[in-house]
ROKOLKOL-378068 format. One record per residue (C-alpha): x, y, z; residue in one letter. Coordinates in steps of 0.1 Angstrom, whole numbers, padded with zeros to 4 digits, always signed. Each point is the difference from the previous one (the first is absolute). Last residue first. Layout:
XYZA
...
//
This chain:
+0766-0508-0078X
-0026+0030-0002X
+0020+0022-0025X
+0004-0034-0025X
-0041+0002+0002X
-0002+0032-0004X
+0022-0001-0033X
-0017-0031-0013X
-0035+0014+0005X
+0014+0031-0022X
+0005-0024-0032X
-0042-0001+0008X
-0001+0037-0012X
+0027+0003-0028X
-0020-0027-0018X
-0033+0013+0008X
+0012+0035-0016X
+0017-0013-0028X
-0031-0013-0016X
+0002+0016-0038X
-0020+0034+0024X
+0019+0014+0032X
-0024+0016+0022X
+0015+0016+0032X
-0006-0008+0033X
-0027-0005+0029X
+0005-0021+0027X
-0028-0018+0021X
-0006-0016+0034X
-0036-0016+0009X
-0009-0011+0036X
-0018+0038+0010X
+0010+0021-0031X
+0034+0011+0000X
+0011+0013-0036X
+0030+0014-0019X
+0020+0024-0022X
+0018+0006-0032X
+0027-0024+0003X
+0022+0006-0034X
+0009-0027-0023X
+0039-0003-0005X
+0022+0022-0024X
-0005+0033+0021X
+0011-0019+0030X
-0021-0006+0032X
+0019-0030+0018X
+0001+0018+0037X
-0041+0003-0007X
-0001-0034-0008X
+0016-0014+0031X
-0017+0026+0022X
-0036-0011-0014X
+0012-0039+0005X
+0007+0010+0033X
-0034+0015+0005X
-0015-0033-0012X
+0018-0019+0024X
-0010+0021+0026X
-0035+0000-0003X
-0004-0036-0006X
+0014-0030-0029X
-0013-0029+0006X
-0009-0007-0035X
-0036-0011+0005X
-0013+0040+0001X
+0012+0002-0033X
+0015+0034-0007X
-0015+0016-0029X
+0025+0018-0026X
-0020+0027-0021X
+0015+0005-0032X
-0011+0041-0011X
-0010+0015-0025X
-0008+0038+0000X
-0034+0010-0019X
-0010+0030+0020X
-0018-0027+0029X
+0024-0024+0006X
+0002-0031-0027X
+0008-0035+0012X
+0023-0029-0010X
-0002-0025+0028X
+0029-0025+0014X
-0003-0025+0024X
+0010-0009+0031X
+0032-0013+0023X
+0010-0036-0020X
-0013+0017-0033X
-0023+0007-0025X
-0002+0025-0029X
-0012+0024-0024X
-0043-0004+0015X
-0020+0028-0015X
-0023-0028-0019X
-0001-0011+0032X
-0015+0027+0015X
+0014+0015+0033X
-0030+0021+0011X
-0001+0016-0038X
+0040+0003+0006X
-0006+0045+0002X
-0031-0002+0019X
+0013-0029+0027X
+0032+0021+0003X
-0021+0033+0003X
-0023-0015+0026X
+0033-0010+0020X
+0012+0033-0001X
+0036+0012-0010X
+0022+0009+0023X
+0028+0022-0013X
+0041-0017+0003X
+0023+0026+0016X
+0038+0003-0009X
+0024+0021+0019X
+0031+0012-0024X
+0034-0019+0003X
-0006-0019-0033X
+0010-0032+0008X
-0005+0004+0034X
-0035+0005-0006X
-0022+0010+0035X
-0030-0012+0009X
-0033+0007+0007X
-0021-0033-0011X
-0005-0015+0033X
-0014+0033+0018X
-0020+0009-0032X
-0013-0033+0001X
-0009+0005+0034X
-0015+0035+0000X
-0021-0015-0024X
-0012-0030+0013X
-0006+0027+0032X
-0020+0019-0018X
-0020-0029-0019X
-0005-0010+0038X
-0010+0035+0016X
-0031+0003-0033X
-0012-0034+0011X
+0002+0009+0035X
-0018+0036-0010X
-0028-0022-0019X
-0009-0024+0027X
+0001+0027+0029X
-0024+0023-0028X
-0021-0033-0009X
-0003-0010+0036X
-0013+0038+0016X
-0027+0001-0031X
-0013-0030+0011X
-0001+0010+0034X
-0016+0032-0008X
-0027-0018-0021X
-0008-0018+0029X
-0001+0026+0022X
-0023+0022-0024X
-0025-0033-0007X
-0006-0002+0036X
-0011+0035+0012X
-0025-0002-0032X
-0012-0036+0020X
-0002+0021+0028X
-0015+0029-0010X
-0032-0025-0019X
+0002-0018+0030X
-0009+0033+0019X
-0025+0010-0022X
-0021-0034+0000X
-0001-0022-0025X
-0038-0018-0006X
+0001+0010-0042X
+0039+0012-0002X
+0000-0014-0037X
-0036-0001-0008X
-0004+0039+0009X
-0026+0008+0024X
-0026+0017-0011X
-0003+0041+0003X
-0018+0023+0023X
+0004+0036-0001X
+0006+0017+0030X
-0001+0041-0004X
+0022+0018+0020X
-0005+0032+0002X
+0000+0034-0019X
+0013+0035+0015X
+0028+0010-0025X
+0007-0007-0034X
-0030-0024-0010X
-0003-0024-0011X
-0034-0006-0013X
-0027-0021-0005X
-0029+0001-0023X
-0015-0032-0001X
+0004-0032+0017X
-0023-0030-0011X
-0021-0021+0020X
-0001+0006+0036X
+0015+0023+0021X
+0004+0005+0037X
+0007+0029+0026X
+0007-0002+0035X
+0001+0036+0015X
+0002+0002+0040X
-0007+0030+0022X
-0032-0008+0005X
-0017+0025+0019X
+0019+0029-0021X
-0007+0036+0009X
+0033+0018-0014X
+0027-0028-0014X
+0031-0007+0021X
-0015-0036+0008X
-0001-0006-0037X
+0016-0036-0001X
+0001-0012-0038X
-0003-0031-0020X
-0004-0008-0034X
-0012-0038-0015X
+0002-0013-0035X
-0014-0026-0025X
-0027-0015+0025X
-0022-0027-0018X
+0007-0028+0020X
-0009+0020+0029X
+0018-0016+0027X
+0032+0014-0004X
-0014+0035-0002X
-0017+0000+0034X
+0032-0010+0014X
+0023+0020-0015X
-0025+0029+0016X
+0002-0020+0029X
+0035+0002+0006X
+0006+0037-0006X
-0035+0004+0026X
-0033+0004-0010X
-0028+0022+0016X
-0018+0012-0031X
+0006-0020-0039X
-0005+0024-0026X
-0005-0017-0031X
+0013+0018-0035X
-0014+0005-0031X
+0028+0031-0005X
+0025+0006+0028X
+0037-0007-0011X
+0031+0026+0002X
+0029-0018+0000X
+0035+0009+0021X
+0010-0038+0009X
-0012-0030-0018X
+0006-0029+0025X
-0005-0034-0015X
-0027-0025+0014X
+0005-0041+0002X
-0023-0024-0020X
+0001-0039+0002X
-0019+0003+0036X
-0039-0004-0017X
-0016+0012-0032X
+0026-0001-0032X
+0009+0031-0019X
+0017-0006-0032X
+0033+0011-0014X
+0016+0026-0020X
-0034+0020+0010X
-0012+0022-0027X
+0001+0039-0005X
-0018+0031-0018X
-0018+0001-0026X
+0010+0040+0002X
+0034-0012-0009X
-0010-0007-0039X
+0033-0007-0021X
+0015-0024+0032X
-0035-0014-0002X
-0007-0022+0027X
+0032+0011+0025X
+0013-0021+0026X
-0012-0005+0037X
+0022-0015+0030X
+0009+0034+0013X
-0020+0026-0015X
-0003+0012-0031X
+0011+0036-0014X
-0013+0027-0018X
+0018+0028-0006X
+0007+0037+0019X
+0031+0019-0015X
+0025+0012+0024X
-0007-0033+0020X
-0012+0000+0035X
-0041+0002-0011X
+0003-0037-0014X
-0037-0005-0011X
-0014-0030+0011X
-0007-0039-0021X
-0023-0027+0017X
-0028+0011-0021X
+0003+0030-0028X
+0023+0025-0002X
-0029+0031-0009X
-0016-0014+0033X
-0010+0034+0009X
+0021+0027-0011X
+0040-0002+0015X
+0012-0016-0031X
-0001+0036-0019X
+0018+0017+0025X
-0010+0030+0025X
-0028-0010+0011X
+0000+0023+0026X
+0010+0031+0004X
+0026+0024+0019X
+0015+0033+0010X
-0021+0014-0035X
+0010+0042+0002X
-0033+0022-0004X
+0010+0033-0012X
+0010+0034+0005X
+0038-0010-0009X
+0016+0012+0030X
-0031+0001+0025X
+0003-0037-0009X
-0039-0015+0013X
+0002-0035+0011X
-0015-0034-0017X
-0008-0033+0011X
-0012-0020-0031X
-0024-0031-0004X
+0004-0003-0039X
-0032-0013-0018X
+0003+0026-0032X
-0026+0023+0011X
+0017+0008+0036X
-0003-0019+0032X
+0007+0028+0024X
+0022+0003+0032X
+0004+0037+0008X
+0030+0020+0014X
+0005+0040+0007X
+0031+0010+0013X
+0010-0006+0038X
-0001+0027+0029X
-0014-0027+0027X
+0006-0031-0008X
-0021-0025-0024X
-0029-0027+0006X
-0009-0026-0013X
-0032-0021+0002X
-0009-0039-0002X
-0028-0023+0007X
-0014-0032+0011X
-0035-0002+0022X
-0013-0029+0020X
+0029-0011+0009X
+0017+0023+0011X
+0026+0003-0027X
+0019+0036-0006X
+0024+0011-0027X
+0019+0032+0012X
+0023+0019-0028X
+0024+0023+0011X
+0012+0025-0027X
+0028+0025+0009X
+0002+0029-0021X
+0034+0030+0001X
-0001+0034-0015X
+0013+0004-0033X
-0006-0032-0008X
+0006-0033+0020X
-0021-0031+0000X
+0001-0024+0031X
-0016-0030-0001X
-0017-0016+0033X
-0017-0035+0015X
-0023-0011+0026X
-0018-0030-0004X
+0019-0017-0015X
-0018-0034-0010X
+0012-0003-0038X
-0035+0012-0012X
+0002-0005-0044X
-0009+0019-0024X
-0014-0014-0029X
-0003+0004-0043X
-0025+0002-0021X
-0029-0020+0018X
-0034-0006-0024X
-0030+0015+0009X
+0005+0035-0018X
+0037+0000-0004X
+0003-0004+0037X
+0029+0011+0023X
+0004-0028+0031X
+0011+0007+0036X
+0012-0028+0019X
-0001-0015+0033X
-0028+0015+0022X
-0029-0007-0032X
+0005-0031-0004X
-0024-0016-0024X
-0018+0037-0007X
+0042+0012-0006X
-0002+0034+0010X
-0003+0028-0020X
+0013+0020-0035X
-0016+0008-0032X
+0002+0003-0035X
-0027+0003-0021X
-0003+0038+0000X
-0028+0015+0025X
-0004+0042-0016X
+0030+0025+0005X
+0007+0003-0039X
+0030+0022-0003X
+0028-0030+0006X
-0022-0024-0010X
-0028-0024+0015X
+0012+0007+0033X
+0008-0023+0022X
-0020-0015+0022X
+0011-0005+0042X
-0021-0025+0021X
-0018-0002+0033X
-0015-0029+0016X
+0010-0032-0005X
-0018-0026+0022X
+0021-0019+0029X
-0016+0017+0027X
+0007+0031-0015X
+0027+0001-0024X
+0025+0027-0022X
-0008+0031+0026X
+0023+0023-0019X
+0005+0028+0030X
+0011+0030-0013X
+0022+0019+0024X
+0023+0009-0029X
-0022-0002-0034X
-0010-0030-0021X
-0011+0010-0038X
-0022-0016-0025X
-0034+0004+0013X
-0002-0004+0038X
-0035-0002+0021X
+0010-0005+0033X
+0026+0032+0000X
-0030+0019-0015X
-0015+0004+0032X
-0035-0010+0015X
-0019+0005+0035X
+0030+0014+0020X
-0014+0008+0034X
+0012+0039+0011X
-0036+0004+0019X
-0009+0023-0024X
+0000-0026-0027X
+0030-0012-0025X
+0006-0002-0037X
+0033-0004-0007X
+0020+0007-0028X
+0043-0012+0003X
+0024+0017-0015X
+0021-0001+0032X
-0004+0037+0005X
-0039-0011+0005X
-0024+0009-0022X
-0034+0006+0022X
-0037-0009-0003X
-0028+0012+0022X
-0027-0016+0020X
-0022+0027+0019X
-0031-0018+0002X
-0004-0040+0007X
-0034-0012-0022X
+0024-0031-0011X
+0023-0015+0029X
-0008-0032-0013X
+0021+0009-0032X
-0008+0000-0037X
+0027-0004-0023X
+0017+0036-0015X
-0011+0012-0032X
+0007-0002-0036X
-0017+0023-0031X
-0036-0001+0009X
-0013+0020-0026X
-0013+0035+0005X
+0002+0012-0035X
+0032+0019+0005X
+0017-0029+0016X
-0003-0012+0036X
+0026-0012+0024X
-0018-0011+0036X
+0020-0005+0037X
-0022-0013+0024X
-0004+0008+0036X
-0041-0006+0000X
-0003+0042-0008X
+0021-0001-0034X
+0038+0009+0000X
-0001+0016-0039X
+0025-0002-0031X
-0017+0016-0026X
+0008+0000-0039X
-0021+0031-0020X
+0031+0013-0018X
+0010-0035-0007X
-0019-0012-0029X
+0014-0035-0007X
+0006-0014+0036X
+0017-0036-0001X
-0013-0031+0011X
+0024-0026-0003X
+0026+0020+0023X
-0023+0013+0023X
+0014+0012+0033X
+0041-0004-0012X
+0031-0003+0019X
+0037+0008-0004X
-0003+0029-0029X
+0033+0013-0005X
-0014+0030-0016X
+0021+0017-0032X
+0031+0019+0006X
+0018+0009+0038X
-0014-0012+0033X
-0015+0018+0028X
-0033-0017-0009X
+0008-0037-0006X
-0036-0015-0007X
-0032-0010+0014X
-0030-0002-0024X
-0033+0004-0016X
-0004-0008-0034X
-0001+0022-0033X
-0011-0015-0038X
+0008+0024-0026X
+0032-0012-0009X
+0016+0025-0027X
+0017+0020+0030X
+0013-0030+0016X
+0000-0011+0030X
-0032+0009+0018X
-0003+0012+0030X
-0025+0010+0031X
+0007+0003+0037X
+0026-0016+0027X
+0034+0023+0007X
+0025-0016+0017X
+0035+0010+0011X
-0011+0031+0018X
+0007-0008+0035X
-0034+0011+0010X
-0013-0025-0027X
-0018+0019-0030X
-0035-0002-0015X
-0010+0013-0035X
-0024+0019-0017X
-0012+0010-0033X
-0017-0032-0007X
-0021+0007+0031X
+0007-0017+0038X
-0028+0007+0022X
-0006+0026+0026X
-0023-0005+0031X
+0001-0035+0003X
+0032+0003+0007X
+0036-0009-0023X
+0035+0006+0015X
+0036+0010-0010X
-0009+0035-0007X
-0010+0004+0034X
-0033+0012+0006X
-0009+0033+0028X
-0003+0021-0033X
-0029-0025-0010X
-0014-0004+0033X
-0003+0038+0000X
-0018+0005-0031X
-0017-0026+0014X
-0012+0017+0029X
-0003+0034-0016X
-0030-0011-0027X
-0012-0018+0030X
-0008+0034+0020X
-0008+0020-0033X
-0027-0028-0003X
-0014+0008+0032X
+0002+0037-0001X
-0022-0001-0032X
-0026-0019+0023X
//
């Protein structure tokens, strides 16, 4: 009988040397003292608390080859913490259930039941992956903690977000950053569409969204001190919707968590700094939390600093308030007096209808006749893993809220908007060529006023040239070359106060006579040719020559002249006590005698 008992006595003291480190029997159990490690050392799974003053200790998974304080990535029994440790047991219990029990042998947490219950030999193991399974002899997985997340995604991870259309798992943040137990804050699938968005929770209410663009495959690269490539797989058969990631081989250490403050970070280990370095997170502005912009308004991501914006066709309510959101700047009316605007790079999901099987057209379609369609999206997702319907028709109703523009990924959102009263029943290609129109006839226009104005601008040239030509001559009297200025028309009629009669010194058989003042004071008698008198172009030049040969420093002086179209003027010298006209129509004599 004694030899009996020595003979079990050795067999599991054998089993127990024959255990791995990284695995939990029936035969030894997991005390506060001990711990479990993956083969490949980067996990360790036993007890912890996190700080010395806290006397509440949980069971957990955490960073093991890692430098500092635990980087705990998963949690047993977060709301139920163990108090007095030293007597905590982690067992594997004959039905292939996994059992934590304090010191006063209270049911701590414990794996489901299974319908393989009464199967011997089950045994847990930590994976290198970080991941604890639970498994029987036959190498069946019964239960793992990858199913059962708390705040942290691993690589290899599967995040099943939907099961035949029902959410299933969930990440919780912490309540703080040393208080492991369920915060408020929380992240899943959308329960209204659970394949298209995924929504963090303040309690029951949404915080902020991410949104499924329909890749189904996509990668990030980080680089450290040894290189990390991230590939991301989101798959939708159907029936279940999920995503992993995974990372190459040799790569630093990278989690996905939803921390305490609501940020959905990806993170890498720096061996440099011996800390976590933040690749990315989301939200990341202010405007980007759920419908923080109000209806019919979206946060512009692609400027430096993220604001509010409307839409097209839609003006503020409160420019002091944006979170009111936006208005239309003009009604919606049922029937064909609407058209839809393309909104490209938005992100739009929430209180959505998923329309199955719809073509670009029919989408439209199904919008247009739904009187109380706002906006449609469409998207053809034939690259996407597991899809029967490759199609995505989506539809809103009622308001818009919390949109985005994004700066890359996005599509194009089609809002609908009534037709404006001016171009109400136009189509686009009148609209061009009635545009195309007004720019030739403005050319044209254009085109006469610059011929009009360079012939006008040629023909006071060539007045000028032409008086210059008549009045270039030379004084025999004086033997010097004499040359007579042109003086403007609009000057003459300036300087005579357009040939005033109260101006008026004189009439006679060829004109009159006009006192006049050029501009800088000088007067000036202004002779003006009648255009009765016979007398043309080269009658008038000889009676320039005639003077000019009479120039005498006792006799009034010829300061210039004037060709404008029919009328033919001289300019001279003022002579007040009424010499002047005198002189001046004595000279009509002198051309006349010259002419017979």
């Amino acid at each position: 009988m004694g030899m009996h008992y020595i003979s079990i006595f050795f067999l599991l003291f054998l089993s127990s040397l024959c255990k791995s480190d990284d695995q939990l029997t029936q035969a030894k159990p997991l005390t506060h003292d001990d711990k479990l490690v993956s083969k490949s050392g980067d996990f360790a799974l036993g007890f912890f608390s996190l700080t010395t003053s806290n006397k509440s200790f949980y069971l957990g998974i955490w960073y093991h080859s890692l430098p500092g304080p635990h980087t705990v990535v998963w949690v047993a029994n977060r709301d139920n913490p163990i108090v007095a440790p030293l007597s905590a047991k982690l067992i594997v219990t004959n039905n292939s259930q996994m059992v934590l029990f304090d010191s006063r042998g209270h049911n701590i947490w414990m794996t489901p039941s299974n319908i393989t219950a009464g199967a011997p030999g089950a045994y847990a193991e930590l994976s290198n992956s970080g991941n604890f399974v639970l498994r029987l002899p036959s190498n069946t997985d019964i239960w793992q903690s990858f199913d059962h997340p708390t705040d942290t995604i691993l690589a290899g991870m599967r995040f099943l977000v939907s099961h035949k259309a029902q959410v299933i798992t969930r990440l919780v943040a912490w309540k703080g950053s040393d208080d492991p137990s369920s915060g408020d804050l929380s992240i899943s699938g959308d329960p209204s569409a659970p394949d298209l968005q995924l929504v963090t929770w303040n309690k029951t209410r949404p915080y902020c969204r991410t949104v499924w663009n329909g890749v189904s495959v996509s990668g990030g690269t980080y680089l450290s001190n040894t290189s990390s490539i991230l590939y991301q797989t989101v798959v939708n058969s159907g029936d279940e919707f999920y995503f992993t990631y995974a990372i190459s081989d040799n790569s630093v250490y990278t989690r996905v968590m939803l921390d305490h403050t609501g940020k959905y970070k990806f993170l890498a280990w720096n061996n440099h700094s011996s800390s976590w370095a933040l690749i990315s997170e989301y939200p990341t502005a202010a405007c980007e939390l759920y419908a923080s912009c109000g209806p019919f308004s979206y946060c512009d991501l692609t400027q430096m600093v993220p604001t509010c914006q409307c839409l097209e066709g839609f003006e503020t309510v409160d420019d002091a308030n944006f979170s009111n959101g936006c208005r239309r700047k003009q009604a919606l009316k049922c029937g064909n007096q609407s058209h839809f605007v393309a909104l490209p790079g938005m992100k739009v999901r929430d209180k959505v209808l998923h329309i199955h099987n719809r073509s670009l057209d029919e989408c439209e379609a199904e919008c247009r006749r739904n009187c109380s369609c706002v906006a449609y999206a469409y998207a053809n997702l034939s690259g996407a893993i597991g899809m029967a319907d490759p199609s995505r028709c989506l539809v809103w109703s009622g308001e818009l809220v919390d949109i985005w523009k994004a700066t890359t990924g996005g599509e194009s959102l089609y809002l609908r908007l009534a037709d404006s009263p001016v171009y109400k029943g136009i189509s686009s290609v009148k609209i061009i060529i009635l545009i195309i129109a007004c720019v030739l006839l403005l050319t044209c226009v254009c085109l006469v006023w610059m011929y009009k104005y360079r012939g006008t601008l040629q023909k006071k040239e060539k007045q000028k040239k032409l008086s210059r030509g008549y009045f270039s001559t030379s004084n025999n009297l004086e033997g010097k070359h004499t040359e007579f200025p042109f003086v403007s028309y609009g000057d003459i009629l300036s300087a005579t106060n357009f040939f005033a009669d109260s101006n008026l010194l004189g009439r006679g058989g060829f004109g009159n006579v006009y006192k006049g003042t050029l501009e800088g004071g000088n007067e000036v008698a202004v002779k003006r040719l009648s255009q009765s008198s016979g007398q043309g172009i080269v009658e008038f030049k000889n009676e320039v020559i005639l003077i000019a040969k009479l120039q005498h420093k006792n006799l009034v002086g010829l300061l210039g002249s004037c060709i404008h179209e029919d009328e033919k003027l001289l300019i001279y010298e003022y002579l007040p006590n009424k010499s002047l006209d005198v002189f001046l129509f004595s000279m009509e004599t002198v051309g006349r005698w010259k002419r017979h």
